[in-house]
C-alpha positions as CSV (number, residue, x, y, z in Angstrom):
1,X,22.6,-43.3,56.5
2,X,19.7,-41.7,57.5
3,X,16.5,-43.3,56.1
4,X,14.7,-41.4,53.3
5,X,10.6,-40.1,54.4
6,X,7.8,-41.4,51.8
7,X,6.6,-38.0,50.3
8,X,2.9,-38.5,48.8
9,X,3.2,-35.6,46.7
10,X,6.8,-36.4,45.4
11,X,5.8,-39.9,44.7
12,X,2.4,-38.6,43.1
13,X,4.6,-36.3,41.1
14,X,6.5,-38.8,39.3
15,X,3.7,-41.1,38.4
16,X,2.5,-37.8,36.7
17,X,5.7,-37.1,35.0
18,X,6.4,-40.6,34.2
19,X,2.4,-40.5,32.8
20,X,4.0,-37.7,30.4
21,X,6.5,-38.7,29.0
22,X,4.3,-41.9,27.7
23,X,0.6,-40.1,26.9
24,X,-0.7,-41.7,24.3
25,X,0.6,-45.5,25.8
26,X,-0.9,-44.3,28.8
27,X,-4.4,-43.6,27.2
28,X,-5.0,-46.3,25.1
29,X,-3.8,-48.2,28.3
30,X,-6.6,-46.9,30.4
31,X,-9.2,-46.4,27.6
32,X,-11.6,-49.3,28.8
33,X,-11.8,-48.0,32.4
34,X,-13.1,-44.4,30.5
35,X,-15.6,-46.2,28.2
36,X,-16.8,-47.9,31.5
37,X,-16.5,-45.0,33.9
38,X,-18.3,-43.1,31.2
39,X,-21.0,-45.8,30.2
40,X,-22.0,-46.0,34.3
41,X,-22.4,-42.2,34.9
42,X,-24.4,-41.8,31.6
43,X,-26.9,-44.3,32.1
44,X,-27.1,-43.6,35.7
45,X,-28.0,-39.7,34.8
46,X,-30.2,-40.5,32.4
47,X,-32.2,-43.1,34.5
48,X,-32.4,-40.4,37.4
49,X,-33.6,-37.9,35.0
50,X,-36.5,-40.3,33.8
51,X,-37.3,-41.2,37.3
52,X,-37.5,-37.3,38.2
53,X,-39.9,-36.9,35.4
54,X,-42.3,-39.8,36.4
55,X,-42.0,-38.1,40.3
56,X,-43.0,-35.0,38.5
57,X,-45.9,-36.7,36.2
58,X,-47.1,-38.4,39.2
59,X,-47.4,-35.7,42.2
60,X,-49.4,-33.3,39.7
61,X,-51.7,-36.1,39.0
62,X,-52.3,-36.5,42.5
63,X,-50.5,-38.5,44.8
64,X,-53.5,-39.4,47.3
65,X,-55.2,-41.1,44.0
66,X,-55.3,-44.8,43.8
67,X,-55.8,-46.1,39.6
68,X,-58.5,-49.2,39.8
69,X,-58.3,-51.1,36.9
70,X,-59.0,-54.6,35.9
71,X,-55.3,-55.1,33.9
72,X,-52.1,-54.6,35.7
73,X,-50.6,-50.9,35.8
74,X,-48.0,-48.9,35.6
75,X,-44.3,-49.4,34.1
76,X,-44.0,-53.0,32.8
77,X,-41.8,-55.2,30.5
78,X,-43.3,-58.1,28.2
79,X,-47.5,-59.1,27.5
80,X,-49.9,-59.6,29.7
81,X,-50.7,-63.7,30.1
82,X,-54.1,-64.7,28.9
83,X,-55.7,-65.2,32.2
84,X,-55.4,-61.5,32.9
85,X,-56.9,-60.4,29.3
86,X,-59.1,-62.4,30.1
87,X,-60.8,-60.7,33.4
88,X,-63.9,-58.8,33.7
89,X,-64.0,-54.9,33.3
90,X,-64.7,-53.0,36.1
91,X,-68.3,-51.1,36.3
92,X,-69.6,-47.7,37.3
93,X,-71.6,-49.7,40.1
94,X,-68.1,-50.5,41.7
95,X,-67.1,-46.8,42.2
96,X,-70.3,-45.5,43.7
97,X,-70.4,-48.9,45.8
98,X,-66.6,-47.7,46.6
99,X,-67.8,-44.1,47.2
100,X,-70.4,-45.0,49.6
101,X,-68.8,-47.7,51.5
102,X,-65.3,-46.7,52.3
103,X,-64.9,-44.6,54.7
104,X,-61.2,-43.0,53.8
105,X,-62.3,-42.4,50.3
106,X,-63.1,-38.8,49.3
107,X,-64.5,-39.1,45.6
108,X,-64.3,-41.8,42.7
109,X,-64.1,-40.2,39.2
110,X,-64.7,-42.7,36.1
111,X,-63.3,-42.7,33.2
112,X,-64.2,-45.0,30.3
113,X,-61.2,-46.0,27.3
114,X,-63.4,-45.1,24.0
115,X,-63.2,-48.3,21.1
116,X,-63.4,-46.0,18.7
117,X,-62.1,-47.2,14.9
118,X,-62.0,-44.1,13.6
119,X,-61.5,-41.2,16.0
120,X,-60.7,-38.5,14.1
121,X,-62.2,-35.2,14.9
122,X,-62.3,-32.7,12.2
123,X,-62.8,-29.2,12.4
124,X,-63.6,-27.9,8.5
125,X,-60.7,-29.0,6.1
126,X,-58.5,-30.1,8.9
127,X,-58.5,-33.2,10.9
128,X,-56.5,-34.4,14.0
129,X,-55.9,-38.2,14.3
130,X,-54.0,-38.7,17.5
131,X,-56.5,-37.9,20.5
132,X,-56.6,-39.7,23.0
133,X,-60.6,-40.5,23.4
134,X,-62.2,-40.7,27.0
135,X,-65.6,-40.6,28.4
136,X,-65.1,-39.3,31.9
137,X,-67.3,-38.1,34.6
138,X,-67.7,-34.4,35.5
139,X,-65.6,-34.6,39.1
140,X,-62.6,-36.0,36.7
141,X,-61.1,-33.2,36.5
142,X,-60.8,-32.4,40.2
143,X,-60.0,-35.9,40.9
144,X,-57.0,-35.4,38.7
145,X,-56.1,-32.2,38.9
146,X,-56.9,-31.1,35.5
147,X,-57.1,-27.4,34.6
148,X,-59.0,-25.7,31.8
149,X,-57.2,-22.9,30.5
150,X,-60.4,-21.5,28.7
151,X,-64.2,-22.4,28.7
152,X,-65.3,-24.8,31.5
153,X,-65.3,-28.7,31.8
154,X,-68.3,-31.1,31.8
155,X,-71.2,-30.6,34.2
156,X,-74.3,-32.5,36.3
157,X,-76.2,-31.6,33.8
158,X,-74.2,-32.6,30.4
159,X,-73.4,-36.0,31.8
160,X,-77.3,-36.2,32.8
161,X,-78.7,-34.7,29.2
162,X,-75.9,-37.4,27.7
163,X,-74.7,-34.0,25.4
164,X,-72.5,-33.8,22.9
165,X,-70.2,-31.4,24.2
166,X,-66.5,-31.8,24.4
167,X,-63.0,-30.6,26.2
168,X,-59.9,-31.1,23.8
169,X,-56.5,-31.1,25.4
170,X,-54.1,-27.9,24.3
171,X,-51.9,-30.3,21.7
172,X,-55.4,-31.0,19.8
173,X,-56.5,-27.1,19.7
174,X,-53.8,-26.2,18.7
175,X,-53.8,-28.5,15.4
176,X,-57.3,-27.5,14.4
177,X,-57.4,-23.9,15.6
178,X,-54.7,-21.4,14.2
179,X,-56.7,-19.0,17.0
180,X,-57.2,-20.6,19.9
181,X,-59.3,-17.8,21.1
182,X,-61.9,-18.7,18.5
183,X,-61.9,-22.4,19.4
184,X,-64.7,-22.3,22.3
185,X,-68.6,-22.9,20.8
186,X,-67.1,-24.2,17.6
187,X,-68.8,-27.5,16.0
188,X,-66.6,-30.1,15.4
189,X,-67.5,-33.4,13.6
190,X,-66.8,-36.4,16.0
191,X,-67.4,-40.1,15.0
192,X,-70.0,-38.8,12.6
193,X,-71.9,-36.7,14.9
194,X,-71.4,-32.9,15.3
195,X,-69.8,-32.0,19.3
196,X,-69.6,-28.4,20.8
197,X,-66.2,-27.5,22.2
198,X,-66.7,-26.4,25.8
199,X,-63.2,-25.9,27.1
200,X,-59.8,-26.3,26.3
201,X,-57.3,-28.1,28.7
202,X,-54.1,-26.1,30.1
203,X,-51.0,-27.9,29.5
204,X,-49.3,-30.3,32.0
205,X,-46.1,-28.6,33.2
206,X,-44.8,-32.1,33.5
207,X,-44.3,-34.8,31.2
208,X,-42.6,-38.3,31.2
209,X,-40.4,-38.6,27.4
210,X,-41.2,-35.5,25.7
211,X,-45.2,-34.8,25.5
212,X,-47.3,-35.1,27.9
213,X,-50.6,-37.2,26.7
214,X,-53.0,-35.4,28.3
215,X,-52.3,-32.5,26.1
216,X,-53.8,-34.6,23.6
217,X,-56.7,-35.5,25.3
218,X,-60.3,-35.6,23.8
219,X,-62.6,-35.7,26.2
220,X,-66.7,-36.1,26.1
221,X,-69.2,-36.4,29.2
222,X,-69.0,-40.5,30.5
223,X,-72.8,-41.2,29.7
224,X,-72.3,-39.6,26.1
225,X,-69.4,-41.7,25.4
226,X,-71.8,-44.8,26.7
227,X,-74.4,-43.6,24.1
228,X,-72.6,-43.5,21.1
229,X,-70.3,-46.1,21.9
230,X,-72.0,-48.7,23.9
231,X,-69.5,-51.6,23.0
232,X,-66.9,-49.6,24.9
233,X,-66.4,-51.1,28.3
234,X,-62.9,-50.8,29.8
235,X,-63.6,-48.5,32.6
236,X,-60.7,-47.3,35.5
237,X,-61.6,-45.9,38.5
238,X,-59.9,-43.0,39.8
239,X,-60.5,-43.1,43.9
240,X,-59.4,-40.6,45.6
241,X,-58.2,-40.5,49.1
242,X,-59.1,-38.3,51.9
243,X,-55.5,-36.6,53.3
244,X,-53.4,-38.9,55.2
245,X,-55.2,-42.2,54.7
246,X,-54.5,-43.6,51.4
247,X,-53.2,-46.3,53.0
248,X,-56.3,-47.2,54.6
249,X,-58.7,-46.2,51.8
250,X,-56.3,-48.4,50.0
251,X,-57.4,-51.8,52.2
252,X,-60.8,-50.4,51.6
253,X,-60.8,-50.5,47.7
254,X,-59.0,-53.7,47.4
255,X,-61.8,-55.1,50.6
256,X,-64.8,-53.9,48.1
257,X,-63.3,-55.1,45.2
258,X,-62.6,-58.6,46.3
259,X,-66.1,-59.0,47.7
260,X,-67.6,-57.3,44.4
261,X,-65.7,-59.3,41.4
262,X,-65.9,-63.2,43.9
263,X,-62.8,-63.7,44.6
264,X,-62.1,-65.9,47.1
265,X,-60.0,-65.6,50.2
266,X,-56.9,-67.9,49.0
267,X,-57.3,-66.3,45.0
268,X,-55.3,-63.8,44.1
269,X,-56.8,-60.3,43.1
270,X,-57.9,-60.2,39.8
271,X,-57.3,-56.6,39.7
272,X,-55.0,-54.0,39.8
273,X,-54.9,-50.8,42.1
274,X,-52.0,-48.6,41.5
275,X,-50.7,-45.9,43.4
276,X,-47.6,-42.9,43.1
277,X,-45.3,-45.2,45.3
278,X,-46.4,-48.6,43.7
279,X,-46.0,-46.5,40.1
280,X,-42.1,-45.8,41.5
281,X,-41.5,-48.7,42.8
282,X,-42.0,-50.8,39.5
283,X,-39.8,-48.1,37.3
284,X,-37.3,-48.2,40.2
285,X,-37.5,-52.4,39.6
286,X,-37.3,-52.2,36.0
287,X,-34.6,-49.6,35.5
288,X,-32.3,-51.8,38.4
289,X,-32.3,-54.5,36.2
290,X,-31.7,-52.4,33.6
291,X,-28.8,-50.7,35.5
292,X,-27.3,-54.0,36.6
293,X,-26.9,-54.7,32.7
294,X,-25.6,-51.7,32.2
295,X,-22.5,-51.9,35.2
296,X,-22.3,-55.9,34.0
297,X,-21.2,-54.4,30.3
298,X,-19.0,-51.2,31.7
299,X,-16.7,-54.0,34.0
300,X,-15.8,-55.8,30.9
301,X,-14.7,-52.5,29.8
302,X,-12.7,-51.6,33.7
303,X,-11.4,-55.3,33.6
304,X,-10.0,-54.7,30.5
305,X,-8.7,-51.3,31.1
306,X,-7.0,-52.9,34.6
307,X,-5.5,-56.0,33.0
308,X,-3.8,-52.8,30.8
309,X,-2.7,-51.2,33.4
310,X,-1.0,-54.5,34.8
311,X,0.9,-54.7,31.7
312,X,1.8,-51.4,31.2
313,X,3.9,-51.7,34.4
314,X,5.3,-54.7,34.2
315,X,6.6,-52.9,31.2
316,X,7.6,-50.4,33.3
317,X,9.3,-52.3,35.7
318,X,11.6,-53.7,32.7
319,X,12.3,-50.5,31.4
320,X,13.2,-48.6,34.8
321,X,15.1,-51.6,36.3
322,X,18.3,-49.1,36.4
323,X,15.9,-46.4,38.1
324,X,15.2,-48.9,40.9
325,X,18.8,-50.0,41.5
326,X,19.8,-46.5,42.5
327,X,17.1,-45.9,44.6
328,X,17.3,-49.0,46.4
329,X,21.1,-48.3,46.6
330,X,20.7,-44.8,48.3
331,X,18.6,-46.1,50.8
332,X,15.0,-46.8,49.7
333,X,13.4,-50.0,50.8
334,X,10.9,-52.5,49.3
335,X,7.8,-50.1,51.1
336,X,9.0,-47.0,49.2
337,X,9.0,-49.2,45.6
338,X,6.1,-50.7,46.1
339,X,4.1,-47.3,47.1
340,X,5.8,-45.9,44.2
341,X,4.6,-47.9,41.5
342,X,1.2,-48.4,43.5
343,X,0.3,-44.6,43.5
344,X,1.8,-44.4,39.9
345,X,-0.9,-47.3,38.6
346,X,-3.6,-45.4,41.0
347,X,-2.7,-42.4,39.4
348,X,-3.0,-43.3,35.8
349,X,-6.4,-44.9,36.6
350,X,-7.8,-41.9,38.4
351,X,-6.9,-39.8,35.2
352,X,-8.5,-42.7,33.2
353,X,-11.8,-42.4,35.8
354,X,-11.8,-38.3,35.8
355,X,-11.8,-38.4,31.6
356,X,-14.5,-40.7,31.9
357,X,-16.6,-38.6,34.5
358,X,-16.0,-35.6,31.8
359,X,-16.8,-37.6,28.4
360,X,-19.9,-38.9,30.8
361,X,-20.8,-35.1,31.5
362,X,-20.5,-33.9,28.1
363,X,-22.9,-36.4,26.7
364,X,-25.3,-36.7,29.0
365,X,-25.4,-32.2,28.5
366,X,-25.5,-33.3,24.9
367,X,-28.1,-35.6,24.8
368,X,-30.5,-33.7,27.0
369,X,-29.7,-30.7,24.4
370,X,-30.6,-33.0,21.0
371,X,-33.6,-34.4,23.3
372,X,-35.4,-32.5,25.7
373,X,-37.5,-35.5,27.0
374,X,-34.3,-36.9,28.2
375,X,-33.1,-35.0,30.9
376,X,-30.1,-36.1,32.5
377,X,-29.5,-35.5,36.4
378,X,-25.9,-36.4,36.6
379,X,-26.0,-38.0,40.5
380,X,-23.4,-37.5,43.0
381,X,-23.1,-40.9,44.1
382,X,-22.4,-42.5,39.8
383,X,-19.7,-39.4,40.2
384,X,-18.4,-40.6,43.1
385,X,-18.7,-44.4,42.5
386,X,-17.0,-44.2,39.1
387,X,-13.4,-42.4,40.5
388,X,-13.3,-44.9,43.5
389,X,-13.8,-47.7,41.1
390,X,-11.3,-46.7,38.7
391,X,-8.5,-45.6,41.5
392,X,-9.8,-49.3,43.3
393,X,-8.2,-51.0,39.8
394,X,-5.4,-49.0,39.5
395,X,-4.8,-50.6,43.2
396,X,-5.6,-53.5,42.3
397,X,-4.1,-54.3,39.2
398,X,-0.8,-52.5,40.5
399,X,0.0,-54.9,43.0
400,X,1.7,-57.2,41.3
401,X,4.2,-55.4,39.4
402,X,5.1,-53.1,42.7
403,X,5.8,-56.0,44.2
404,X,8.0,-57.4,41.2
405,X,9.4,-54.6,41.6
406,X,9.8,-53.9,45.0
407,X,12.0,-57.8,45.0
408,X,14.6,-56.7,42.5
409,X,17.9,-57.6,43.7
410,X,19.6,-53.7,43.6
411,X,23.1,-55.2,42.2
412,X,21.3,-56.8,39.3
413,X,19.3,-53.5,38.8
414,X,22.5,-51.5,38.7
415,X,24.1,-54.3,36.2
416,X,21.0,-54.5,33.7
417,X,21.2,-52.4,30.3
């Protein structure tokens, strides 16, 4: 007798028929693997998506920038231990020792965290609560790339002449102003003092979750803030890099800084300079681990979903026992069973692993509809990963019974009722 061919596509055929005549057996049987599948690809988009927006935040902030400050920066997770609350401020004497020492560095802006306890600024019977109060220096705004959409920011001169003038961010104008064409040369009242708007700040084009809080930035002259709040002392430094050398103005800072604050040679810096790649690199650290938590959970879900597939099989096996007697009779051998009920368990988790991409898709679509600030960039690779993964069970877990199946003795097949 001439020896039957394995056909993929007939084999791949009867899975599929086999999966239809038993459809909802065959989805609760795969659920898990589309709860995990679809658990992966979610967070996965939704982490991308964040880490696109903190790219985006970052690059039109600057990327040659480097953020000196005397706490740690950045992403982080938990408090800060009470030898670092505990360390000195930085000065205005560091930057201009900075600027006229290191050689790679192009311009150091300062910019001084108000301790306000009541900042609310108050323009006739309306009152805005939720600025974000900085003194900063007049080359801030070049430093940072800041634009003013109308008016003009801080000058030589205010800073000098300590003035009360001020530059509200677009979120702020907006609440106080119902015409923000009237806004510039109004008097508003300011931690009990009266301040002249000056300018009005465009809007950032990119934001991290929602908002960006720049746009609700209050900000007056560096020496005024001194003036009328003298307690405040938390100062950052904004350095910024000639082109190509961050790097090296980097080992400058940190150099000046060390030999500025004492600290010795085998002490650790007591300091913190941030950059765009350090800034990545700790969201990239935090969201791993939170990524790893998230795949940990999904397997429980693909375990489960492949110890359901094994079952359903072996159940399979049972009830087809008569199938496999006449196939083995006209000639099939123990490779043909055993790539039949393979590729019919690898089909069934495939199907299982394609839902879950979809369900994934439609979430993530939904999510980012009900929440802007949440954009999801569903990645190629989760995409990818979570069909391997679910076709990689179906292999898996579908050894066993094709190989139960594959040692049924053919007369017993063709006895069994």
């Amino acid at each position: 007798m001439k020896k039957p061919k394995f056909i993929f596509k007939e084999i791949v055929l009867m899975a599929i028929d086999n999966l239809k005549a038993n459809k909802f057996r065959s989805f609760l049987t795969v659920l898990g693997i589309v709860i995990g599948v679809m658990t992966v690809i979610a967070i996965a988009s939704l982490l991308t998506g964040l880490r696109k927006n903190l790219v985006s935040v970052i690059e039109e902030y600057g990327t040659n920038n480097i953020y000196a400050f005397h706490l740690s920066t950045g992403p982080r997770v938990g408090n800060r231990d009470r030898a670092e609350r505990l360390r000195k401020p930085l000065t205005e004497e560091d930057g201009e020792i900075i600027r006229a020492q290191a050689s790679a560095v192009n311009d150091v802006a300062d910019s001084l965290f108000v301790n306000w306890s009541d900042s609310t600024i108050q323009y006739k019977d309306k009152k805005y609560r939720r600025g974000n109060v900085t003194g900063v220096s007049p080359n801030y705004a070049q430093v940072v790339n800041l634009s003013v959409g109308q008016g003009r920011f801080f000058t030589d001169i205010d800073e000098q002449h300590r003035r009360n003038v001020i530059v509200l961010g677009i979120s702020v104008a907006n609440a106080l102003f119902p015409n923000t064409s009237q806004v510039i040369g109004s008097k508003v009242t300011f931690v009990g003092k009266e301040f002249e708007i000056i300018g009005i700040l465009e809007k950032r084009k990119s934001s991290f979750l929602g908002e960006n809080d720049e746009d609700n930035d209050v900000l007056v002259p560096y020496r005024t803030a001194r003036k009328v709040s003298p307690r405040s002392e938390t100062l950052m430094l904004i350095v910024q890099s000639h082109t190509g050398k961050l790097q090296q103005a980097l080992g400058q800072v940190q150099e000046i800084l060390r030999r500025e604050r004492s600290v010795k040679f085998n002490e650790p810096d007591n300091f913190d300079l941030g950059t765009a790649d350090r800034f990545v690199e700790q969201f990239d650290s935090i969201m791993g681990g939170i990524g790893i938590i998230a795949i940990l959970l999904s397997s429980i879900g693909l375990l489960v979903g492949g110890i359901g597939v094994m079952n359903i099989m072996l159940v399979s096996v049972t009830e087809r026992t008569k199938e496999i007697g006449v196939r083995k009779a006209l000639g099939a051998q123990r490779r043909d069973i055993v790539m039949q009920f393979l590729f019919e368990a690898m089909t069934l988790t495939f199907l299982g692993g394609l839902l879950g991409v979809i369900l994934a898709v439609a979430a993530v679509k939904l999510i980012s509809f009900l929440k802007p600030s949440l954009p999801g960039v569903i990645p190629l690779w989760a995409v990818t990963l979570g069909i391997v993964v679910s076709v990689a069970i179906g292999l898996v877990f579908g050894v066993w019974p094709a190989t139960k199946a594959s040692r049924l003795d053919p007369i017993e097949c063709l006895r069994y009722e």
